[in-house]
DONU-956940 format. One record per residue: x, z, y of N, C-alpha, C in turn; residue in three letters. Coordinates in steps of 0.02 Angstrom, whole numbers, plus 50000, padded with zeros to 5 digits. Each point is the difference from the previous one (the first is absolute). Example, Ala and Ser with C-alpha at 12.3 -4.5 7.8 and 13.67 -1.06 7.14 Angstrom:
<rs>
[[50660 50390 49716] [49955 50000 50059] [50045 50000 50060] ALA],
[[49982 49964 50053] [50042 50003 50059] [49961 50037 50055] SER],
</rs>
This chain:
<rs>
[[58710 56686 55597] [49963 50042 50047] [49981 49959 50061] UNK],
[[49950 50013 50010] [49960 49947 50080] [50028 50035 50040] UNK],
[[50009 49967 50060] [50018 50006 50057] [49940 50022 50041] UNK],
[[49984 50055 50012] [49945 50012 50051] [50014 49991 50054] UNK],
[[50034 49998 50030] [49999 49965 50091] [49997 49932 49988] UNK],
[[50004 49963 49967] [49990 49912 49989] [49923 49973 50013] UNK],
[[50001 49973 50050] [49919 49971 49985] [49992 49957 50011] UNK],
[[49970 49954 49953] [49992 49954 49962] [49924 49979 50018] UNK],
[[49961 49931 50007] [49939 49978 49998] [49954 49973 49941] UNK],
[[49949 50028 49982] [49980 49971 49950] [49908 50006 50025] UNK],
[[49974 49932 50014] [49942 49969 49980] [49956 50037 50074] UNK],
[[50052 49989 50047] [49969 50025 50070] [50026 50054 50043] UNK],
[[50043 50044 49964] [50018 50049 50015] [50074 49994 50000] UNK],
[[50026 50058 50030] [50054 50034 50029] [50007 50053 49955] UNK],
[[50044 50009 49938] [50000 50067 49996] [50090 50064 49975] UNK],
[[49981 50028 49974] [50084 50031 49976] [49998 49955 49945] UNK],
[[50042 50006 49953] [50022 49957 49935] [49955 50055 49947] UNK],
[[50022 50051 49976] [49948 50021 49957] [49948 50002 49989] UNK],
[[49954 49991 50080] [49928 49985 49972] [49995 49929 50009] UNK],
[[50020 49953 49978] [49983 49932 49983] [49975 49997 49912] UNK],
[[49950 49972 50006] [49974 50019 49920] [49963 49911 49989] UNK],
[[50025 49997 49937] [49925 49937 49999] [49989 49996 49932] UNK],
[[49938 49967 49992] [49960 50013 49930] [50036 49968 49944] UNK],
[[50018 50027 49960] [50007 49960 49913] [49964 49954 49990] UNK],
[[49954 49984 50035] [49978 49944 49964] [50004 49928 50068] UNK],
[[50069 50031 50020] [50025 49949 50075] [50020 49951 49945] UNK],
[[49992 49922 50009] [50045 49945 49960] [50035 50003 50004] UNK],
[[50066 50013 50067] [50058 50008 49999] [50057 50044 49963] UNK],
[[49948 50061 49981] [50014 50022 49959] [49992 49993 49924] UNK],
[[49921 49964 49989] [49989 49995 49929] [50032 49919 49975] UNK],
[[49992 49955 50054] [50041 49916 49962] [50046 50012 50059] UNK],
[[50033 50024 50057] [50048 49978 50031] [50003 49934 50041] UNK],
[[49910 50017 50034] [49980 49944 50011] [49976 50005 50089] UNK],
[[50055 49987 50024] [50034 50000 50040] [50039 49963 50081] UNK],
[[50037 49983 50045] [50058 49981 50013] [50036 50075 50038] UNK],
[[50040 49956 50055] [50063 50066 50041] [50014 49953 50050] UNK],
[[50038 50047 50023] [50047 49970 50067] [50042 50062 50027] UNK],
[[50077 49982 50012] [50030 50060 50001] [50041 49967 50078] UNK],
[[49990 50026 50047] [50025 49982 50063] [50038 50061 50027] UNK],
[[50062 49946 50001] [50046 50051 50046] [50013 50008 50074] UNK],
[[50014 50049 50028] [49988 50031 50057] [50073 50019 50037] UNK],
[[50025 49968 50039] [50054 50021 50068] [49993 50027 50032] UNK],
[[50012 50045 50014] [50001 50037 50082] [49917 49997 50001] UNK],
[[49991 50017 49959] [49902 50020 50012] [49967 49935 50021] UNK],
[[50023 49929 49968] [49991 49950 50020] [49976 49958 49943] UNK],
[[49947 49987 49969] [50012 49938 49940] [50014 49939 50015] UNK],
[[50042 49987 49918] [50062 49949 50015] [49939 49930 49976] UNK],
[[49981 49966 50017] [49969 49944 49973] [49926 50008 49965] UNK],
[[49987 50039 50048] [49929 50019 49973] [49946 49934 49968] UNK],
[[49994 49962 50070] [49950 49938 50004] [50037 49967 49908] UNK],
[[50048 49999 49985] [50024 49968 49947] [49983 50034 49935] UNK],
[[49975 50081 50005] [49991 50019 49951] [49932 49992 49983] UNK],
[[49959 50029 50070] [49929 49993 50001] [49980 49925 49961] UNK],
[[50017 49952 50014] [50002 49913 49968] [50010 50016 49931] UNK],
[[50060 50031 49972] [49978 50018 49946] [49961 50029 49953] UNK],
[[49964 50039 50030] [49977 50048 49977] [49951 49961 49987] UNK],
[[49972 49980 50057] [49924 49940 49988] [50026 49954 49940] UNK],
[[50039 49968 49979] [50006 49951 49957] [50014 50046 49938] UNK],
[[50000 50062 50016] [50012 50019 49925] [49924 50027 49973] UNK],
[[49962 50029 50048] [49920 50006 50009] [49982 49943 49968] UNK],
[[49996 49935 50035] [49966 49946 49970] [50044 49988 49940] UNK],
[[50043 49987 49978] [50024 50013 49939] [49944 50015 49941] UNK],
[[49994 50065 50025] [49965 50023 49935] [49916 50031 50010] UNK],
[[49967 49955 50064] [49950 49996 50020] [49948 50052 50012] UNK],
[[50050 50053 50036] [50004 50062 50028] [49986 49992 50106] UNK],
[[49933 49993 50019] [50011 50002 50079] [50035 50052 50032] UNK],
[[50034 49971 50038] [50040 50065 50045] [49933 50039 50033] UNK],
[[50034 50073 50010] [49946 50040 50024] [50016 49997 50077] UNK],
[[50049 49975 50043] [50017 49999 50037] [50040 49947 50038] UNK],
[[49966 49992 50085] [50056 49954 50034] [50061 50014 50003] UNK],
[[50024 49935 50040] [50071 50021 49996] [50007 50030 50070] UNK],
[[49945 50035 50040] [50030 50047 50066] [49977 50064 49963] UNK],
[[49970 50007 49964] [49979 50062 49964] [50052 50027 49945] UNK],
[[50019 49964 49979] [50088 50027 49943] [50034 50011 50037] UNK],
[[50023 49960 50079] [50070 50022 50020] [49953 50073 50041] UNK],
[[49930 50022 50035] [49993 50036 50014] [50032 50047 49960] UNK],
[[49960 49988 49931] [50004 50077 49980] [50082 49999 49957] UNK],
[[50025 49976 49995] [50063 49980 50000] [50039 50053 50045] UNK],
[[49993 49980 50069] [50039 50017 50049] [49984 50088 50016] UNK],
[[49930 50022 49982] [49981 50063 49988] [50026 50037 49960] UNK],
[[50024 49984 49950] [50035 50024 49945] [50060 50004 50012] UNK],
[[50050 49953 50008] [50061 50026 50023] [49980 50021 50062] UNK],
[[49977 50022 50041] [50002 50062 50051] [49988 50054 49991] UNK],
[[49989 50015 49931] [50003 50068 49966] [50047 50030 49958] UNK],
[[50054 49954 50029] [50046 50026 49948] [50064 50007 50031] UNK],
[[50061 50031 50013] [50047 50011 50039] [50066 49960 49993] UNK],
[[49990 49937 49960] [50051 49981 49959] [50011 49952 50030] UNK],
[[50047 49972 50046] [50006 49916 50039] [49998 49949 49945] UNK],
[[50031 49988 49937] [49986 49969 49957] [49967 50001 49955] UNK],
[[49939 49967 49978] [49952 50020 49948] [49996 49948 49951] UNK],
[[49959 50029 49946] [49954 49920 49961] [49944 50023 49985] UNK],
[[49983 49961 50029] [49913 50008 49995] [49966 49957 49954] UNK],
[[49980 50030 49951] [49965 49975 49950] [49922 50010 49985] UNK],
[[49982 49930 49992] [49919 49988 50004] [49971 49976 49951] UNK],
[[49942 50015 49967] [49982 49988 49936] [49924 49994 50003] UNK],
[[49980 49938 49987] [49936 49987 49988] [49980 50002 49922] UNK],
[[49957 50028 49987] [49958 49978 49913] [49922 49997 49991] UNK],
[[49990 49969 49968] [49921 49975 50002] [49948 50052 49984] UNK],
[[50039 50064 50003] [49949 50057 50022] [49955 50029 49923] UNK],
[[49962 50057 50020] [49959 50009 49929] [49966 49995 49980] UNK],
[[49986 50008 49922] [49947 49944 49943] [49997 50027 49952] UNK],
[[49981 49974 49962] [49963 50031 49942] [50059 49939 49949] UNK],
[[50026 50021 49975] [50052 49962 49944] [49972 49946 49970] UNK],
[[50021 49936 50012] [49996 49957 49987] [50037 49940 50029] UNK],
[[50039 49952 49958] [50040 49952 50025] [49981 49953 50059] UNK],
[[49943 49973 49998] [49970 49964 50038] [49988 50043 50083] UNK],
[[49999 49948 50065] [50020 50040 50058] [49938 50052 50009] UNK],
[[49990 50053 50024] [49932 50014 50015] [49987 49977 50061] UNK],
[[49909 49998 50020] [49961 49999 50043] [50012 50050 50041] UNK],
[[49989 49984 50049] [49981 50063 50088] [50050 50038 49978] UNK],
[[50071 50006 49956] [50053 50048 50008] [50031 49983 50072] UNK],
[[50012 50079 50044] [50045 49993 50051] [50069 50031 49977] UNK],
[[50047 49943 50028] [50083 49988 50002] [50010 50092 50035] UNK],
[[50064 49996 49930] [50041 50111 50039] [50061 49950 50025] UNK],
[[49996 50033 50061] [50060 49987 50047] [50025 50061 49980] UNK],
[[50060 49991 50035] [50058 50054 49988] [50056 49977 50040] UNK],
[[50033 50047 50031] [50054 49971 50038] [50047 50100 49998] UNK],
[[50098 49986 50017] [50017 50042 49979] [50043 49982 50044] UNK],
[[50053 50029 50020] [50078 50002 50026] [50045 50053 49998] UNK],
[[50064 49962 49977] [50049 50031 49972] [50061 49982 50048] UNK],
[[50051 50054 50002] [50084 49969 50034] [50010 49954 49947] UNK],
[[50009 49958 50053] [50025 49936 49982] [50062 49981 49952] UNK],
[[50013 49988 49935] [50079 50015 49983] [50028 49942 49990] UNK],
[[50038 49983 50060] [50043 49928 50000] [50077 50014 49942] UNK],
[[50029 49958 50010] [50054 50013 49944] [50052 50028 50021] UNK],
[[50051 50043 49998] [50036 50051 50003] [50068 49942 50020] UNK],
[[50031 50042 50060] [50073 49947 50027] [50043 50002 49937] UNK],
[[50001 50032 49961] [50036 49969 49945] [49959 49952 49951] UNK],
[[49955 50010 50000] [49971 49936 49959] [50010 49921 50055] UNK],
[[49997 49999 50055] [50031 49961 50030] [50053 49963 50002] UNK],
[[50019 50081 49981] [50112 49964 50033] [49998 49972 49927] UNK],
[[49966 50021 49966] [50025 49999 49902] [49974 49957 49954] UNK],
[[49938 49976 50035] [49949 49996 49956] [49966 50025 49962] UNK],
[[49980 49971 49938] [49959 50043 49941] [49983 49950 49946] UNK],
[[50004 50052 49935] [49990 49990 49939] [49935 49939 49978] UNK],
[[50007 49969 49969] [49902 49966 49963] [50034 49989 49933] UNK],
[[49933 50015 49965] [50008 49949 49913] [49959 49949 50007] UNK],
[[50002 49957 49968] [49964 49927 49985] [49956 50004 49944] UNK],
[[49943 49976 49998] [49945 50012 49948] [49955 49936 50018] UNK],
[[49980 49990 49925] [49938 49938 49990] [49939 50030 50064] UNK],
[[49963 49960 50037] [49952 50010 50014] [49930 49994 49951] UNK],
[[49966 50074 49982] [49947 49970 49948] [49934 50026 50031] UNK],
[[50003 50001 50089] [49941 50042 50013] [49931 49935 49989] UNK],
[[49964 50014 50040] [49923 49957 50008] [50015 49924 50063] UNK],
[[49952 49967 49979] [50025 49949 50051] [49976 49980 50073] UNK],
[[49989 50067 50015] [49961 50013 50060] [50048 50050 50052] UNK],
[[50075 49983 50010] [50034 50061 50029] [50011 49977 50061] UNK],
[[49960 49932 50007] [49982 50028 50083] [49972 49996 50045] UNK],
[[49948 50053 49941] [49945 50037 50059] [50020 50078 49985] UNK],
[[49997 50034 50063] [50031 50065 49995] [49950 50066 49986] UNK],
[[49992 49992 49924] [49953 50050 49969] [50044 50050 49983] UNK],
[[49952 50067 49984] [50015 50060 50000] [50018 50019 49920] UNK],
[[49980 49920 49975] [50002 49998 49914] [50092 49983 49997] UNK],
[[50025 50026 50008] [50086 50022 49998] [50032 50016 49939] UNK],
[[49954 50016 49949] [50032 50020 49923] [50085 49940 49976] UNK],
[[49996 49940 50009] [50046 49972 49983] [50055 49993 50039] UNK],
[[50006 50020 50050] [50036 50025 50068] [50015 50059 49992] UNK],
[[49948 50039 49965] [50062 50079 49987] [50022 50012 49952] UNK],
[[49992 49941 49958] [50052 50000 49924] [50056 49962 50020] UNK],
[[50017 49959 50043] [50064 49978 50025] [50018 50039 50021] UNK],
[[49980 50028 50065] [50034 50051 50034] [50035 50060 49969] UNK],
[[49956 50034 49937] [50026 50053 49952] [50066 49967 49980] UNK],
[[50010 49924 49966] [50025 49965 49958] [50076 49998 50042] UNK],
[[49985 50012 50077] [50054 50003 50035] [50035 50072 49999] UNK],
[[49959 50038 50018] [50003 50081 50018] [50056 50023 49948] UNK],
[[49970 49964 49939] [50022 50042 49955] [50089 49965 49968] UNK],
[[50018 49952 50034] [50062 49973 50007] [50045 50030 50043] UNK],
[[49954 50046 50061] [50040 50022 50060] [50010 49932 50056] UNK],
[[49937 49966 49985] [50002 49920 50058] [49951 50023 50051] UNK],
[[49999 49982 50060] [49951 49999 50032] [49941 49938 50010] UNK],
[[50010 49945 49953] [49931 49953 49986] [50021 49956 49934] UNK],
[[49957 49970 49980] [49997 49957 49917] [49973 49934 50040] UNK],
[[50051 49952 50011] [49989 49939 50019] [49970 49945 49941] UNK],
[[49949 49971 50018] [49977 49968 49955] [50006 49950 49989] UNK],
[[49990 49942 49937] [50001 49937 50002] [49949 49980 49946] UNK],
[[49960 49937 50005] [49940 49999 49966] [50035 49919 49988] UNK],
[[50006 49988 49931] [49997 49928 49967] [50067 49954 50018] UNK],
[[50052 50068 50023] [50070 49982 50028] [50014 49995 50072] UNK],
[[49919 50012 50042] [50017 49982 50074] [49991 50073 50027] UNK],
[[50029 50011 50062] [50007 50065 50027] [49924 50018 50025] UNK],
[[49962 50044 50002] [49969 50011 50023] [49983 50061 50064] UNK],
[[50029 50075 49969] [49977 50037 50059] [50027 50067 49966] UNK],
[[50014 50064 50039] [50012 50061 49967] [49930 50037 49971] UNK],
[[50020 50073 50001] [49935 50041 49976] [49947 50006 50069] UNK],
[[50055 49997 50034] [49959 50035 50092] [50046 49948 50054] UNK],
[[50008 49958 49982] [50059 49990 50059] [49992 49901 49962] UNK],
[[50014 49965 50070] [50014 49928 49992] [50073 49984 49982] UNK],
[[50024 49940 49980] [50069 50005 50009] [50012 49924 50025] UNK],
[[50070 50017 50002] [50020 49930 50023] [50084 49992 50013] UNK],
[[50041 49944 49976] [50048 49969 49988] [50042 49975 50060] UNK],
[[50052 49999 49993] [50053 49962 50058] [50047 49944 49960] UNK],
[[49988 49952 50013] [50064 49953 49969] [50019 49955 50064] UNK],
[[50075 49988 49977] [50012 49968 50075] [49978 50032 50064] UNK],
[[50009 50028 50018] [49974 50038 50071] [49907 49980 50002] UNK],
[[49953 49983 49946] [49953 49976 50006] [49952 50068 49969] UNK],
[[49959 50014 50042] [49939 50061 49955] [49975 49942 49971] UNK],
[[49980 50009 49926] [49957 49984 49964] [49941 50052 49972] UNK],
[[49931 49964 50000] [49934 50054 49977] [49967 49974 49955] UNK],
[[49974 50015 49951] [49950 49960 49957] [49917 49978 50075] UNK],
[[49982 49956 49976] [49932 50007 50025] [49939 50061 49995] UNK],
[[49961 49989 50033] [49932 50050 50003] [49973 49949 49953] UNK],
[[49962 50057 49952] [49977 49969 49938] [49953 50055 49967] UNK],
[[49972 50005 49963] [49956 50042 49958] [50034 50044 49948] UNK],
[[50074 49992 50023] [50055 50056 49972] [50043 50039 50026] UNK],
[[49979 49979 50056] [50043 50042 50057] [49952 50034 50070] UNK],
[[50013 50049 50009] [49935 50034 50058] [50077 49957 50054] UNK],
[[49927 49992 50058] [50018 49980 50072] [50024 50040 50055] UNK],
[[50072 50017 49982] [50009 50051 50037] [49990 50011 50040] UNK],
[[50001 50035 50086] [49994 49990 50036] [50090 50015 50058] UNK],
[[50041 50044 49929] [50070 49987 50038] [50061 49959 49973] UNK],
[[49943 49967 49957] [50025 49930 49968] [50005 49950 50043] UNK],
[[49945 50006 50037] [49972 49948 50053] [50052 50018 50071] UNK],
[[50006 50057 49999] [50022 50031 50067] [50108 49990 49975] UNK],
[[50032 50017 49951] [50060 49973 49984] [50006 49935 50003] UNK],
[[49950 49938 50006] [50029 49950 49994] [49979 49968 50060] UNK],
[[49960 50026 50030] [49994 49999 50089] [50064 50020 50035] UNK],
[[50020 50064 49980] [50053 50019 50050] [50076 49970 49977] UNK],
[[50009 49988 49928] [50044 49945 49968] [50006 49927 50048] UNK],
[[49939 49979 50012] [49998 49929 50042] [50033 50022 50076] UNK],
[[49986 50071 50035] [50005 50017 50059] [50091 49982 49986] UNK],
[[50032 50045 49975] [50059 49983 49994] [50031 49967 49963] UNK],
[[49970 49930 49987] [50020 49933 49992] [50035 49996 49915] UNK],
[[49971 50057 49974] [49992 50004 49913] [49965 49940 49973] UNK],
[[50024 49950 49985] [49954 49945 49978] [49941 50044 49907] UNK],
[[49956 49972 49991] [49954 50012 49967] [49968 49948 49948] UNK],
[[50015 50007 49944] [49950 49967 49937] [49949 50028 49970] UNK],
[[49947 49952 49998] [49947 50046 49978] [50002 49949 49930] UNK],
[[50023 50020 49931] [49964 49954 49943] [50021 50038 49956] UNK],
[[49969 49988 49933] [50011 50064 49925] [50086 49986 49991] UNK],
[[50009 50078 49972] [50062 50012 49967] [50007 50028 49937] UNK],
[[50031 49934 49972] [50035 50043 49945] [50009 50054 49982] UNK],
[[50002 50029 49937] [50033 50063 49996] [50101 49989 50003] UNK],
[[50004 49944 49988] [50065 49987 49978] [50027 50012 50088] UNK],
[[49973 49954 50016] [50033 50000 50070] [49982 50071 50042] UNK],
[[49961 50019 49993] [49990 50082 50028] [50056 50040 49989] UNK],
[[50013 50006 49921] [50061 50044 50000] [50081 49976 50008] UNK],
[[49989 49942 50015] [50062 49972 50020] [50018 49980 50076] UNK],
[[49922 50035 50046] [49998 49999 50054] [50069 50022 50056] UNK],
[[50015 49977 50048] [50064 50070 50046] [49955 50055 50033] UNK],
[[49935 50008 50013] [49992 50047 50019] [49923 50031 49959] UNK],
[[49953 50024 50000] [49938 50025 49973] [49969 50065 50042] UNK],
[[49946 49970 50023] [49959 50076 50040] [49953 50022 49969] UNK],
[[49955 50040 50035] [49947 50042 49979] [49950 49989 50078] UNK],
[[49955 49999 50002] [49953 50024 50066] [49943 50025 49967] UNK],
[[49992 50035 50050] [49925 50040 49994] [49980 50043 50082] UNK],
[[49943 50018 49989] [49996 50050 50075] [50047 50067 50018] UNK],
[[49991 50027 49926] [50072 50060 50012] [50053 49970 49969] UNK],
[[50024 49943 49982] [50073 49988 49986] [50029 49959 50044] UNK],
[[49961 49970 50051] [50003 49969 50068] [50050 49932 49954] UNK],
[[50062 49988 49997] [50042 49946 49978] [50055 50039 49978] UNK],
[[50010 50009 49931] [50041 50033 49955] [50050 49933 49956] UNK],
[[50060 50033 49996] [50049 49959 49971] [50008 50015 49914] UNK],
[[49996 49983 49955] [50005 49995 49936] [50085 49994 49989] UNK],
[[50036 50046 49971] [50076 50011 49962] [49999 50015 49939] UNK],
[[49975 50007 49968] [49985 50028 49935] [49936 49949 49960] UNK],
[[50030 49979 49936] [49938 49967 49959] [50010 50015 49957] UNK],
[[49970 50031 49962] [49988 50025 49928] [50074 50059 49976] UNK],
[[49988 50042 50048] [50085 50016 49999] [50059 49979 49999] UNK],
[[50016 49929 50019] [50052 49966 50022] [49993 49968 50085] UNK],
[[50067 50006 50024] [49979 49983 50071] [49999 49925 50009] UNK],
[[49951 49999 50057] [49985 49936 50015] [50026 49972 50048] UNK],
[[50021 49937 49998] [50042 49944 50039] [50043 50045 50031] UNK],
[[50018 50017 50055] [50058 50048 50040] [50019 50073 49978] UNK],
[[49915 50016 49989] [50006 50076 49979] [49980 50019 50059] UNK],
[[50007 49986 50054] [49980 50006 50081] [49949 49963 50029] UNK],
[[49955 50050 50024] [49960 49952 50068] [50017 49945 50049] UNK],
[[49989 49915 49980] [50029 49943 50020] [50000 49996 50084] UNK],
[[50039 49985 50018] [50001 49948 50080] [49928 49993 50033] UNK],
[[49957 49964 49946] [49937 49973 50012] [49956 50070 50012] UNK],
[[49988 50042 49958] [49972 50069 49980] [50009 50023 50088] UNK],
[[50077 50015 49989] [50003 50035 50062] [49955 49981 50071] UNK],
[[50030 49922 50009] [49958 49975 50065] [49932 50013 49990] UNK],
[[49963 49971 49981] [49928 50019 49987] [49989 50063 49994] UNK],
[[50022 50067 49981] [49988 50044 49997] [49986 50027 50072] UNK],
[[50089 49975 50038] [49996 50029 50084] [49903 49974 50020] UNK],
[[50013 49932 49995] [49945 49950 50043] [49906 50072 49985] UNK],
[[50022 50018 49963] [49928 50012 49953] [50011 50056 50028] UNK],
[[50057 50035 50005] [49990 50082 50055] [49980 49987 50066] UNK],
[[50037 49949 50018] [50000 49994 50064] [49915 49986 50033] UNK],
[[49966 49976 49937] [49926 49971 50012] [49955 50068 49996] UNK],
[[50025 50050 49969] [49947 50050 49987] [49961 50056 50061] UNK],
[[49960 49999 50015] [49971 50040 50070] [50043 50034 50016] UNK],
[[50010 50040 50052] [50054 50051 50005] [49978 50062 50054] UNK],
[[50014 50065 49992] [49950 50040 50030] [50009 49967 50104] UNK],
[[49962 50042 50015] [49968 49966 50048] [50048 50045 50065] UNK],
[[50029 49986 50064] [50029 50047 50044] [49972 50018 50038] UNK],
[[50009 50086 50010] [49972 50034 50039] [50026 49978 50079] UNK],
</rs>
């Protein structure tokens, strides 16, 4: 059931959520042809906007899609949108697609790009998933070799994710040709020796942007940092294993494949970085 007080923007407008309508014969709907950007929101504040917006453009040119918009015109209407909504924490999610056509693979001519933009309460991870961690299964990576550019074409991303769901995990960590690569929705990344380890940015891994932001605030509190491919071997023989994403902010991994992992507990390392990464997030503003 829609939410009628929700309002949502689509292709110029301001409106409730139920009357947002767009044509069947939108690409995004008929090839899933597409990107996104899902930005999270503090205290009515976005967290790293300029970092998402950057993305967004590289995921545009990606797939040779012009943005329909500057970057003072997204955080405008950005910032319009969460002011319509009562929620101090949001995610605001934005969706460009190459607009409508007449069916056919090839791009069309003079099609104009459907914007769309939406916001939701924000759902960070629950203080017991904190104190506790959380569940993942491990699975071959067999999506496309384009995961990172952040299209709306998600089909192999929600067969992991099911692949998890349906274990009772909250993500399906992947590994492609024995090296770690990335979850369904979420980056990951390793602790050995008091050291974060990450695979590289690569054409198999999307560029996170609180990938980027955990190993920033990791350096703040003197978390030393490797950036080079991992094993699968050494992944699961890791001492610690995370998760990031925009709503999983820096999540601790205890559970692999239904057996617990390294402590069974959220590591030393987990913890510090976790504080550092609260401590960084906007915070409402004093009256």
């Amino acid at each position: 059931m829609l939410d009628s007080d929700q309002i949502v923007y689509l292709n110029g407008e301001f409106m409730p959520l139920p009357d947002a309508k767009i044509s069947v014969l939108d690409r995004g709907f008929i090839y899933g042809d597409g990107v996104y950007e899902l930005v999270p929101v503090y205290a009515g504040e976005p967290f790293r906007m300029p970092h998402h917006l950057k993305r967004l453009q590289r995921s545009l040119d990606g797939i040779g899609l012009a943005n329909p918009h500057g970057g003072e015109r997204w955080e405008a209407l950005l910032r319009e949108l969460i002011g319509k909504h009562p929620w101090p924490n949001q995610g605001v999610y934005l969706q460009v697609t190459r607009g409508v056509a007449k069916r056919d693979h090839a791009f069309p001519v003079g099609a104009t790009p459907t914007v769309f933009m939406m916001s939701n309460p924000l759902a960070t991870p629950t203080a017991e998933q904190v104190a506790r961690g959380v569940a993942v299964v491990t699975a071959e990576d067999n999506r496309w070799h384009r995961c990172d550019l952040k299209t709306i074409s998600l089909l192999g991303n929600v067969l992991m994710r099911q692949l998890a769901a349906e274990q009772g995990a909250v993500e399906a960590v992947m590994f492609r040709d024995g090296f770690l690569t990335e979850a369904s929705a979420s980056n990951v990344l390793i602790v050995k020796d008091g050291t974060i380890v990450v695979p590289p940015k690569d054409n198999y891994i999307l560029p996170g942007i609180t990938y980027d932001a955990t190993m920033e605030f990791a350096r703040e509190a003197d978390v030393p940092v490797e950036i080079r491919a991992v094993p699968k071997d050494e992944a699961l023989a890791a001492d610690e294993m995370w998760l990031s994403s925009s709503t999983k902010e820096v999540l601790a991994i205890t559970t692999v494949d239904g057996r617990p992992f390294a402590s069974g507990v959220p590591g030393p390392v987990f913890r510090k970085v976790w504080k550092t990464f609260q401590a960084r997030k906007p915070k409402p503003r004093q009256a």
